[in-house]
C-alpha positions, 0 to 999 in steps of 0.5 A, a space after each residue: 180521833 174522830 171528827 163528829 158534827 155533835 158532841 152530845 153523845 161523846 161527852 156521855 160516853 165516860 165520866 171523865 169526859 171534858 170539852 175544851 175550845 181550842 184555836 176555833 175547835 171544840 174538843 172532847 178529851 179524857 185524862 184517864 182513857 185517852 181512847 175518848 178523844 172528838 173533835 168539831 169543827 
């Protein structure tokens, strides 16, 4: 998992690419390639 300042470009990567707000973090996770995983904050 990589930790980003922004997230613009990580939930363009993949189609399948979603943000989800979890405990104050902001992530980027995707269910069908587990490789795209971001997190902020």
């Amino acid at each position: 998992m990589r930790v980003l300042s922004s997230l613009k470009t990580a939930k363009t990567r993949h189609p399948g690419c979603k943000i989800v707000r979890r405990k104050g973090r902001v992530y980027v996770i995707n269910k069908t390639n587990p490789r795209y995983k971001v997190r902020q904050g």
